[in-house]
C-alpha positions as CSV (number, residue, x, y, z in Angstrom):
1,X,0.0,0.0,0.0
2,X,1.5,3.1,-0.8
3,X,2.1,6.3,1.6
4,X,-0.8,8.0,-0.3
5,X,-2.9,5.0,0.6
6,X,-2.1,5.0,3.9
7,X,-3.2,8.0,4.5
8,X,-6.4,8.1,2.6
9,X,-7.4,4.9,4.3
10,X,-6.1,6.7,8.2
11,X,-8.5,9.7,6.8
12,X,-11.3,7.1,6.5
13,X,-10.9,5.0,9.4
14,X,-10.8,8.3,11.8
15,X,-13.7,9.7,9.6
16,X,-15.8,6.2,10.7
17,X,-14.8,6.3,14.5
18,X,-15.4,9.9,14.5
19,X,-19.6,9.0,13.4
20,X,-19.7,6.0,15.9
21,X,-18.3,8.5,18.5
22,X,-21.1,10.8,17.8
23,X,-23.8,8.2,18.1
24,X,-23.0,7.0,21.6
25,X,-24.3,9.8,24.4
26,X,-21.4,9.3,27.3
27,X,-18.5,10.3,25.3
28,X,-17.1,13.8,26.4
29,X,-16.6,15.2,23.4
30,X,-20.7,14.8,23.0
31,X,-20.9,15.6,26.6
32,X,-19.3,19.3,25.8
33,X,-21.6,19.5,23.1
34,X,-24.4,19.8,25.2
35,X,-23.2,21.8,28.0
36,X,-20.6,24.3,27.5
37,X,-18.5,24.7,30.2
38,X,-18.9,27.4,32.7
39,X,-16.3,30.7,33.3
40,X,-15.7,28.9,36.4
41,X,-13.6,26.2,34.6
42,X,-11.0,28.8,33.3
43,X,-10.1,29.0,37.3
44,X,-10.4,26.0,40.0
45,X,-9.6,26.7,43.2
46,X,-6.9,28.7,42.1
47,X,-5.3,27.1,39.3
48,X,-6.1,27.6,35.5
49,X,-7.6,24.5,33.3
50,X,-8.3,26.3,30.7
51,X,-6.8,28.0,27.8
52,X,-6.5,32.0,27.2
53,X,-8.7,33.4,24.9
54,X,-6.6,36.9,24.2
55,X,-3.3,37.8,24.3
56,X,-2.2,39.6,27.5
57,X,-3.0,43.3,27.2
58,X,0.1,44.8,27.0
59,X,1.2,42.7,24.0
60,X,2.0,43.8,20.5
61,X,1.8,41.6,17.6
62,X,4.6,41.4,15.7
63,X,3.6,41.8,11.9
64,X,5.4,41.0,9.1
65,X,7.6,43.2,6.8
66,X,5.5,45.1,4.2
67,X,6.1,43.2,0.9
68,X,7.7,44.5,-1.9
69,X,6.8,45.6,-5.3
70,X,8.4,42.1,-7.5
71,X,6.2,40.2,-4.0
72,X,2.8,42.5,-4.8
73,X,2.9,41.8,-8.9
74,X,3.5,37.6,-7.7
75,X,0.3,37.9,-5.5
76,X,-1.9,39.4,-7.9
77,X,-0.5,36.3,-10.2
78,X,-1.3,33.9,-7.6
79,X,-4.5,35.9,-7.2
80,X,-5.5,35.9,-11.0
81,X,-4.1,32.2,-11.0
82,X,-6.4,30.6,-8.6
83,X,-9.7,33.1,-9.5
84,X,-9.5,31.0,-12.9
85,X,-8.9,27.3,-11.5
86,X,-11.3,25.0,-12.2
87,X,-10.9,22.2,-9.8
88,X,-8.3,20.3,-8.2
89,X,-7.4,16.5,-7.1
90,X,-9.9,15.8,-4.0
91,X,-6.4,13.3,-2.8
92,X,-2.7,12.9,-4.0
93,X,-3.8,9.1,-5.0
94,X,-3.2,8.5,-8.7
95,X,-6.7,8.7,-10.6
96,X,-8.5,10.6,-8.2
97,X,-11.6,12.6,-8.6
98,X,-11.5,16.6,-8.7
99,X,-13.6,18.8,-7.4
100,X,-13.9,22.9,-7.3
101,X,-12.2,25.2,-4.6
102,X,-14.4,25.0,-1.6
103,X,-15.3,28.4,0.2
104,X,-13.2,27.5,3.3
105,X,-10.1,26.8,0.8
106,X,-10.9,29.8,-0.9
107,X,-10.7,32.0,2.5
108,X,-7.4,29.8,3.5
109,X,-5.9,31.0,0.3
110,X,-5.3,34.6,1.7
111,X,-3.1,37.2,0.4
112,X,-0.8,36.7,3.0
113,X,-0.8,32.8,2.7
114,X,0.5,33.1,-0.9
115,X,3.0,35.6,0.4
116,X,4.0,32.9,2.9
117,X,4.9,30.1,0.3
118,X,6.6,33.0,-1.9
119,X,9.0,34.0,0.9
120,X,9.6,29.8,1.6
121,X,10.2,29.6,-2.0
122,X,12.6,32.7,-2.8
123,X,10.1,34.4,-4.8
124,X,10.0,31.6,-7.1
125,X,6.0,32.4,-9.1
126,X,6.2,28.8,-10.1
127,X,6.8,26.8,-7.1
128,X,4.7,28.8,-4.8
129,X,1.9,27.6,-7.2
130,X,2.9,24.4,-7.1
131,X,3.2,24.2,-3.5
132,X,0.1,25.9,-2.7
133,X,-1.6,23.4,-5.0
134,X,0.1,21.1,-3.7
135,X,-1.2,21.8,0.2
136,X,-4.6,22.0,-1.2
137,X,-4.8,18.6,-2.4
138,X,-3.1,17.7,1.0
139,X,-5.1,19.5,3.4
140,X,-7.9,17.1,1.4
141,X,-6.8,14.0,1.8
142,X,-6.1,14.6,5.3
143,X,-9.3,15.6,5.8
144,X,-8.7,19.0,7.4
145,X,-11.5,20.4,6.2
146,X,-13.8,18.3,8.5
147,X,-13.5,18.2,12.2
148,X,-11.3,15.8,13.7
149,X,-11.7,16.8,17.3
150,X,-12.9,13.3,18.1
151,X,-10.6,11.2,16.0
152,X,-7.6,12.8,17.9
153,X,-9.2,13.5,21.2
154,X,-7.9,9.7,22.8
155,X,-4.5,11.5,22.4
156,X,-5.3,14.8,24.2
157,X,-6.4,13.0,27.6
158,X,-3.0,13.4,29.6
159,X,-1.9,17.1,28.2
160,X,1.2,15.9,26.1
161,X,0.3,19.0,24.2
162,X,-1.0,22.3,25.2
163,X,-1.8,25.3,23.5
164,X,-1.3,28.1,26.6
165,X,-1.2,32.0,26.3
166,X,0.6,34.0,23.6
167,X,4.3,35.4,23.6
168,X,5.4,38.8,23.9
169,X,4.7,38.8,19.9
170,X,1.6,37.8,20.2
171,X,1.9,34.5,18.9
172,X,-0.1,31.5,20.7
173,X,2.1,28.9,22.6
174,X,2.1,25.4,21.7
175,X,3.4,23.7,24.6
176,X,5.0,19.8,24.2
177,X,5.6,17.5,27.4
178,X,7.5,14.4,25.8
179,X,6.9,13.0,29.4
180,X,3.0,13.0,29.3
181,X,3.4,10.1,25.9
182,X,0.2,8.2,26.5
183,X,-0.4,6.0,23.1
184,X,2.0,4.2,21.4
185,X,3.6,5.3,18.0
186,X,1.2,5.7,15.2
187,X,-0.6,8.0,12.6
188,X,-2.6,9.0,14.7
189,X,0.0,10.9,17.1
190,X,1.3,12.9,13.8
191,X,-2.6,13.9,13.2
192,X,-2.8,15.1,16.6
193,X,0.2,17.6,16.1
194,X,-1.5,18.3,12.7
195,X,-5.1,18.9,14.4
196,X,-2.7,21.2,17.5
197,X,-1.2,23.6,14.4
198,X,-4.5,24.0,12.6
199,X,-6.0,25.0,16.2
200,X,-2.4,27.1,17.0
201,X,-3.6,29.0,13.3
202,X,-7.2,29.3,14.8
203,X,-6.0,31.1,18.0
204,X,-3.7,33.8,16.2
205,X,-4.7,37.3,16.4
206,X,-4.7,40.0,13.8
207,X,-1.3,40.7,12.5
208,X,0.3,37.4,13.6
209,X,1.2,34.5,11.7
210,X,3.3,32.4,13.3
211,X,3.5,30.6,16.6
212,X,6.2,29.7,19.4
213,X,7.0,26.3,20.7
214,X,7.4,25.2,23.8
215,X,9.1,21.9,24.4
216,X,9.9,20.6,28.3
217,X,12.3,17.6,27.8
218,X,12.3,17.0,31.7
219,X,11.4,13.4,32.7
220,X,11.1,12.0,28.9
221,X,12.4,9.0,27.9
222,X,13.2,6.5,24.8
223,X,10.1,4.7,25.8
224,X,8.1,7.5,25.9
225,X,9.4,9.1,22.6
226,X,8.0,8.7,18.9
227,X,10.9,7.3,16.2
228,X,12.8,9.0,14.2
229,X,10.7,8.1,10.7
230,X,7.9,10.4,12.6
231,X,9.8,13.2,13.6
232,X,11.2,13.4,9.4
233,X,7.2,13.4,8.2
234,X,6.6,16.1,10.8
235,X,9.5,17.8,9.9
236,X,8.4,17.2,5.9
237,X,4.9,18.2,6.9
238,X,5.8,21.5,8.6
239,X,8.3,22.4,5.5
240,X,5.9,21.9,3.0
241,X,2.3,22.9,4.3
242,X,3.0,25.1,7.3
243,X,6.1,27.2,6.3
244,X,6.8,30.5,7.8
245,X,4.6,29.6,10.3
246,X,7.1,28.7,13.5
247,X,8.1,31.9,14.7
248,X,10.1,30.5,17.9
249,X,11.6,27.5,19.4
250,X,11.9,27.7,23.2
251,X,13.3,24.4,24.4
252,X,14.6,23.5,28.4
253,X,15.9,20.7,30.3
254,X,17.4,19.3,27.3
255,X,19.1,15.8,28.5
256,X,22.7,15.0,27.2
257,X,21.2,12.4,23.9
258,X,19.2,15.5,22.8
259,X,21.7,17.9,23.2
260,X,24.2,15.2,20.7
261,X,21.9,15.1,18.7
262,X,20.8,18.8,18.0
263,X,25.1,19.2,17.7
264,X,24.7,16.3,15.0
265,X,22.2,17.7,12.9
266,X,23.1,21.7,13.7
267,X,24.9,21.7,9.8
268,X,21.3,20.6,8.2
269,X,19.6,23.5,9.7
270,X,18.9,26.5,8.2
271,X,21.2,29.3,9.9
272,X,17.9,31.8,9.9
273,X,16.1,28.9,12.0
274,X,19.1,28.4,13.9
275,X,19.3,31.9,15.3
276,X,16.2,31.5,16.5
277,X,16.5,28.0,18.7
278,X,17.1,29.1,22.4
279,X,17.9,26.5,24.6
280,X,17.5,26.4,28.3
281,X,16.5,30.2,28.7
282,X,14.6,32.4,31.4
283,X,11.1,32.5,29.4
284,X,10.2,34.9,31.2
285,X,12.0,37.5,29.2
286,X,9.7,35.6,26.2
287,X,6.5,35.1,27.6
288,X,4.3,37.6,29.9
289,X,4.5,35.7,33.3
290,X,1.1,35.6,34.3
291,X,0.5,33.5,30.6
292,X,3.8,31.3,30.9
293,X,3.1,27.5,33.0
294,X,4.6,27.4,35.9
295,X,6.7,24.2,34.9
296,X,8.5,26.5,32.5
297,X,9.0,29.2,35.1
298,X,5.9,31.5,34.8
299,X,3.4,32.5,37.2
300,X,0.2,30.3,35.4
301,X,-0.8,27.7,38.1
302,X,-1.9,25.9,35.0
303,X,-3.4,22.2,35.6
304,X,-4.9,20.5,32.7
305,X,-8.2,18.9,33.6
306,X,-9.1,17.1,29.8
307,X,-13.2,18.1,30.9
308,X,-12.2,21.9,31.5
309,X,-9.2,22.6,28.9
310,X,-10.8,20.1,26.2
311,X,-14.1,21.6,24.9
312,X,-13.1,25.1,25.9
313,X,-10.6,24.8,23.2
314,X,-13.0,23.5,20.7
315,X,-15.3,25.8,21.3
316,X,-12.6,28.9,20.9
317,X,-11.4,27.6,17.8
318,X,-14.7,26.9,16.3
319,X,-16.0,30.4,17.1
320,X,-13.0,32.0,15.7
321,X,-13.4,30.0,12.7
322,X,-16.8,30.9,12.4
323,X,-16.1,34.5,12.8
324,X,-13.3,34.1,9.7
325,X,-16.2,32.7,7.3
326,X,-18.4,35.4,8.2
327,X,-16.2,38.2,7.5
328,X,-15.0,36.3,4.4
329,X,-18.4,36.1,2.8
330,X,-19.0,40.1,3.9
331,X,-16.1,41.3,2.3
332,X,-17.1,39.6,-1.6
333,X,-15.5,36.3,-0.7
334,X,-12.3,34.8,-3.3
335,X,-9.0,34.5,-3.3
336,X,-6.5,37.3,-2.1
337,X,-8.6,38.5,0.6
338,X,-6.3,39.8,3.6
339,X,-6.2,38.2,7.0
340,X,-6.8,41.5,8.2
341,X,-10.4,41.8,7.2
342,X,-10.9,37.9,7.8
343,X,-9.8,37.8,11.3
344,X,-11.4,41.5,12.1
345,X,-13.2,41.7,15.2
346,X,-15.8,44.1,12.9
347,X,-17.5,42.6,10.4
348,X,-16.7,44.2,6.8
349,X,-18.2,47.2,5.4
350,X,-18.5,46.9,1.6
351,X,-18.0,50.3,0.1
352,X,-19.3,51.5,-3.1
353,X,-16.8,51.6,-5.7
354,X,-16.1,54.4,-7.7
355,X,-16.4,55.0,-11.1
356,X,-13.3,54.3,-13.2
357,X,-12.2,56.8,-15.5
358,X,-11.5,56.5,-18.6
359,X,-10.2,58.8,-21.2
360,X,-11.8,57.3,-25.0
361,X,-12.4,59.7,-28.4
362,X,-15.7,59.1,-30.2
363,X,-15.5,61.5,-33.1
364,X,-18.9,60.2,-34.6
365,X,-20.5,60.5,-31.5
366,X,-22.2,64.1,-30.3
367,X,-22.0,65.1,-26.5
368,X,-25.3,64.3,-24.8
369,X,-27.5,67.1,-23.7
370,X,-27.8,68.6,-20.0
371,X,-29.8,66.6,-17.6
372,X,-30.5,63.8,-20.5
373,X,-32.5,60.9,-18.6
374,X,-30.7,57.8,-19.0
375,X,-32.1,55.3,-21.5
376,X,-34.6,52.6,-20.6
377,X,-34.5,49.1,-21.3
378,X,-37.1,49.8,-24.2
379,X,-35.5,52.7,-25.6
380,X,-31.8,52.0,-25.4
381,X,-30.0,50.8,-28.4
382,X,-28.1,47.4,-28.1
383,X,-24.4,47.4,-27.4
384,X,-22.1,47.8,-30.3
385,X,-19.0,45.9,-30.2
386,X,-15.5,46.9,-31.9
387,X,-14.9,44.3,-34.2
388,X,-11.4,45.2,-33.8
389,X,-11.5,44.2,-29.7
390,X,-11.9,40.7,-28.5
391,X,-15.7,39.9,-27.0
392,X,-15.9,39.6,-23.5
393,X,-16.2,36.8,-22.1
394,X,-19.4,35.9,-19.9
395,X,-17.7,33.3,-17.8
396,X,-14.9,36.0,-16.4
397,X,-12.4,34.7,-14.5
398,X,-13.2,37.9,-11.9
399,X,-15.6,37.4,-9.6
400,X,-18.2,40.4,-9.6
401,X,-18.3,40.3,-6.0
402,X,-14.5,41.8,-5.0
403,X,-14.8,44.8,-3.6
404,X,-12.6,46.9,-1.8
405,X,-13.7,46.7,1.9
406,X,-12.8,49.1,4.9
407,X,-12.4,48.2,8.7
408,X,-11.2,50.8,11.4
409,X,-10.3,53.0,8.3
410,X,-8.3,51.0,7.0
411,X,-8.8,50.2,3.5
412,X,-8.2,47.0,2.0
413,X,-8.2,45.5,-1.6
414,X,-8.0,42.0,-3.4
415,X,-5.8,43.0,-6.0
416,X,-7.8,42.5,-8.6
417,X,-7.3,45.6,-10.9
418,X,-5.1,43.7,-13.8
419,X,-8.2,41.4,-14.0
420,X,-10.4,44.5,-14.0
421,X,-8.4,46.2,-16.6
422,X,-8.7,43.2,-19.1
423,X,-12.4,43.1,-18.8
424,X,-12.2,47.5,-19.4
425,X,-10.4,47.3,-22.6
426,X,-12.6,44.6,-24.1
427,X,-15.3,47.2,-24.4
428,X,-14.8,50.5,-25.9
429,X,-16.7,53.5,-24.4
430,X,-19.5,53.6,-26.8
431,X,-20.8,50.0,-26.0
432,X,-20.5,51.1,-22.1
433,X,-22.7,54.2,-22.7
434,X,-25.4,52.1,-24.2
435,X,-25.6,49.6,-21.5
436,X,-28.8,49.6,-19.2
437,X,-28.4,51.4,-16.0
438,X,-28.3,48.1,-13.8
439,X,-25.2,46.6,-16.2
440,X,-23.4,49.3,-15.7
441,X,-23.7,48.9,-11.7
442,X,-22.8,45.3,-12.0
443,X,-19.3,46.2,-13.8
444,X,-18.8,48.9,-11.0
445,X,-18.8,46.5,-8.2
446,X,-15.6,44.8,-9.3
447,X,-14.4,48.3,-7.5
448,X,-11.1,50.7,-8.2
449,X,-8.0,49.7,-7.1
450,X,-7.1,51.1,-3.7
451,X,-3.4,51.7,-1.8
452,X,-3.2,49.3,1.1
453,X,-1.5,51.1,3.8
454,X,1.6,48.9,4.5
455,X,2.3,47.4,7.6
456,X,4.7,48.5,10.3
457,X,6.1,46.2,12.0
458,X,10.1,45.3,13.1
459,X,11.3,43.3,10.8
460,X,12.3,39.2,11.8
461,X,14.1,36.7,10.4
462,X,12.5,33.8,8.9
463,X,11.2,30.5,10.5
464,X,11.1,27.2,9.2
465,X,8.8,24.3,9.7
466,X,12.2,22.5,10.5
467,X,12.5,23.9,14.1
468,X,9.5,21.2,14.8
469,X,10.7,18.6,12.9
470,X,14.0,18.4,14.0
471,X,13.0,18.5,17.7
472,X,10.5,16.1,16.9
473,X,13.2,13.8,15.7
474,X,15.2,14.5,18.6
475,X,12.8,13.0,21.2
476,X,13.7,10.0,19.4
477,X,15.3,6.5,21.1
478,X,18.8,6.9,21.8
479,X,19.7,4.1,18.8
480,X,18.1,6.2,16.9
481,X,20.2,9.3,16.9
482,X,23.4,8.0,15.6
483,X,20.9,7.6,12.1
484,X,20.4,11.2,12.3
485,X,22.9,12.0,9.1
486,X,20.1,10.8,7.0
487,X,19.1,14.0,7.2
């Protein structure tokens, strides 16, 4: 069975359990269903069992560098690219069926996802369409676009992984306690890390994009420790369909095996990513105290109680999900949209585009009178078409609904105006005169271009999905380790 296989049939089997979970009334994922849990559960008896919701007041986030002008002319490719797809595989198994871009795909396909796989591919057009394909058809046959809470939940019951509070960049903390391993090795424990990312994603606020890692080493074990063929599919899975999102690596109590084996694999690691590896620091300087766990020095009495932390997390997630598709769908829906307006707190606010302005010489034709009333539907002579410029299509690749939107003031636009521009030239002025009055409002709503303010922000070195991968292959058996220049 090949690895494609595999995990077709693991995307199956987990779909199945998932509907058998669902039908039997005592399971606590159904159990949190019914009754959401109360504010109480965030603080029992004085220790926290649940997660944050918000990043601590006095945080920041850290945004990205503005992109520049060669990145803005490659989005509005990717942009003008993806608008005109058709379908794609529904899984990377040879002769599988395709199927259209759904609308949650669409909203993951942001402007500043497409800017992530450009900077993780040097600006290469090409292999950031590849790869963002490529993730699509992934994210697919891993089923991520269905809810796997209670496929991975068996794995979640003794806290081996946490998501806790946000750094001092705003990014949410994915915390990993090697010694709380409570299954035995299998696909299963790679989906879980999947399903933690995809919730570490949910959790980020406006302006972040990336998250810091947590890893506590103290009282793990070979026998407690996944093999080294998992921690290189993590590692692959992080490269290719997460990049640029690991923004910090904050490891302690690293025991002598680990620490050989991060000095074996140090020259495979790319010195960006390796800058930003700190080993056995005071988190305190990364991480607001009062959102830090107390078994990494901070001042969070955190205590994780599966009934408390579990479906508050779920129910976090699924809200801010929720709140993503909503904002989506108010701001014209597509490709290209910014994360800005889908992860606003304020839903969008669809302005009225402007007229575009045009400059066109009609000799023949004699300015209309003062105060002429438009033309009716049975007065108004048909559209003429220059024979000399190519009919438009009626199956545009531009969707009618992009439109600039505005939130806080802040003006934001798909970057659709190449697009716009082929439809504009395809009809000279006199045809656009002599359409009906509601045409004419249908062409306006693909909306002027507007400026995007760029963002400010301190500029940071790049992550790589290797960070994970390579610690996840470091929790390895000892025997292990001296294999590690595969790599």
């Amino acid at each position: 069975m090949s690895g494609h296989q595999r995990r077709a049939s693991n995307a199956s089997s987990w779909r199945n359990s998932l509907s058998l979970r669902r039908s039997t009334s005592n399971t606590p994922s159904s159990t949190s269903a019914k009754s959401p849990p109360s504010v109480s559960a965030a603080n029992n008896g004085g220790r926290r069992t649940a997660p944050f919701e918000n990043a601590h007041p006095s945080i920041t986030p850290m945004r990205e560098p503005a992109p520049v002008a060669d990145q803005e002319n490659k989005v509005q490719a990717l942009i003008k690219h993806f608008s005109q797809l058709r379908d794609l595989p529904v899984s990377s198994d040879r002769g599988a069926g395709r199927e259209a871009l759904s609308d949650e795909e669409k909203c993951w396909l942001s402007r500043e996802c497409m800017l992530r796989y450009l900077r993780a591919t040097k600006g290469d057009l090409a292999e950031a369409q590849k790869r963002l394909e490529g993730s699509i058809v992934w994210r697919r046959g891993w089923g991520l676009g269905q809810d796997m809470t209670g496929h991975v939940e068996p794995e979640a019951t003794t806290g081996k992984q946490v998501l806790l509070g946000f750094d001092n960049s705003g990014r949410p903390c994915l915390y990993l306690y090697p010694s709380r391993q409570n299954t035995k090795p299998s696909q299963r424990q790679i989906e879980y890390l999947v399903w933690g990312l995809e919730r570490a994603v949910d959790m980020m606020p406006r302006g972040v994009e990336n998250l810091a890692l947590l890893i506590n080493f103290k009282g793990s074990g070979s026998s407690t420790t996944p093999s080294l063929s998992h921690g290189k599919q993590v590692m692959s899975i992080l490269q290719t369909h997460y990049p640029e999102r690991l923004g910090r690596a904050l490891i302690i109590n690293v025991p002598f095996f680990v620490n050989g084996f991060f000095k074996l694999i140090t020259p495979f690691i790319d010195p960006n990513t390796r800058e930003k590896m700190v080993f056995n620091a005071d988190l305190r300087n990364h991480i607001p105290p009062s959102q830090l766990d107390r078994t990494f020095g901070g001042d969070c009495e955190f205590e994780y109680v599966h009934g408390d932390y579990w479906p508050k997390l779920g129910r976090l997630a699924r809200e801010r999900r929720e709140r993503n598709m909503r904002n989506w769908r108010a701001a014209g829906g597509g490709v290209g949209i910014s994360e800005d307006v889908i992860k606003s707190e304020e839903a969008p606010v669809q302005e009225k585009p402007a007229p575009a302005q045009q400059v066109v010489t009609e000799p023949s034709r004699s300015p209309a009178p003062a105060f002429s009333p438009a033309p009716t539907a049975a007065t108004a002579p048909a559209p003429t078409i220059n024979p000399t410029s190519p009919t438009p299509s009626t199956t545009s690749a531009l969707p009618t609904e992009s439109v600039p939107v505005t939130i806080n003031g802040t003006t934001d636009t798909q970057y659709r105006a190449p697009l716009r521009a082929e439809v504009e030239q395809a009809w000279p002025q006199e045809a656009a005169t002599n359409v009906a009055p509601q045409q004419t409002s249908a062409a306006g709503s693909m909306g002027p271009p507007l400026d995007i303010p760029k963002k400010k922000g301190v500029p940071e070195d790049r992550y790589d999905g290797i960070v994970v991968g390579s610690v996840a292959s470091a929790v390895s058996d000892a025997d292990s380790f001296m294999t590690a220049r595969e790599f």
